[in-house]
N, C-alpha and C positions, 0 to 999 in steps of 0.2 A: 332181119326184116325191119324196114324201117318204120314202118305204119306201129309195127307193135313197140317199139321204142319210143315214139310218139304218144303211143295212148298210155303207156308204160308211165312216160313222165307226167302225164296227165295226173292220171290216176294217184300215182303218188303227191303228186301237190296236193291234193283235193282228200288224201287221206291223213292228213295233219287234222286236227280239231279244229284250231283257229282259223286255219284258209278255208274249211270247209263253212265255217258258219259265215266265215264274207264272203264266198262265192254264192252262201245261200243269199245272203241281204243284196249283193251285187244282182241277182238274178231277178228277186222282188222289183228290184228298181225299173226293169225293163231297158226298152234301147238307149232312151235317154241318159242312162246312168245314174249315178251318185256321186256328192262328193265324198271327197276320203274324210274330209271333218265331221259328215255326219257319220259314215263308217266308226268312225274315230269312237264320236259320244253314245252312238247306240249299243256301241259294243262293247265298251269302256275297255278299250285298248289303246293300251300306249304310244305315240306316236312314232317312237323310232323301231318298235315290236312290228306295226303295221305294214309300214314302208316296209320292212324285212318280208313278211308275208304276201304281201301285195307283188313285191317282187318276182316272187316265185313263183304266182298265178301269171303274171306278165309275160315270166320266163317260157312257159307250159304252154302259153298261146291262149289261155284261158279268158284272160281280162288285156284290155285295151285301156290306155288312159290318153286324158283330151284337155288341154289348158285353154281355160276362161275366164283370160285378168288374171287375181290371183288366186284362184279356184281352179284345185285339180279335180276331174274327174273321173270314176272308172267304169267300165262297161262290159257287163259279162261276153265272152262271144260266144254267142249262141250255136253258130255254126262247128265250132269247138267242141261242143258240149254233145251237140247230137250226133258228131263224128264220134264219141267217144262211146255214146250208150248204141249207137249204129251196130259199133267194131265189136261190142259185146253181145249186141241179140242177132247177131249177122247168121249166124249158123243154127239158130236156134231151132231145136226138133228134127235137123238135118237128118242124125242116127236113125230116127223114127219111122222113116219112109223107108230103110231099108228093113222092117223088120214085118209091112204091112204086104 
């Protein structure tokens, strides 16, 4: 099933500690984004640690990135994100109606 292999890699990016808490700052940011330099200082992670992480959110479909000059920036995708808490409350209580 391919949807579950999707949400599958989701989930596991986003279950790492470090991409969790820049998905969380990434998501603060709203649509506009962030740069990865402030990424960078508010999290005080390393820059080539980042870009490793950051990659993987990328990978997952999770985050977006947008060059402006020489300012990278990233952007949670939203749409991503509600696909993912969708595909887990999708069924939810479904049992329940068989037993009323």
């Amino acid at each position: 099933m391919m949807e579950l292999e999707v949400i599958a890699k989701a989930l596991k990016e986003l279950g790492h500690p470090t991409r969790l808490a820049i998905f969380k700052r990434l998501v603060k940011s709203g649509f506009q984004g962030i740069a990865v330099g402030v990424v960078q200082e508010e999290l005080a992670i390393p820059g080539s640690t980042l870009s490793h992480h950051i990659s993987g959110l990328v990978s997952a479909g999770l985050v977006t990135q947008r060059r402006e000059g020489r300012v990278l920036y990233c952007v949670a995708e939203y749409k991503k994100l509600e696909s993912v808490i969708t595909f887990l409350q999708d069924e939810c209580c479904a049992d329940m109606e068989d037993i009323g």
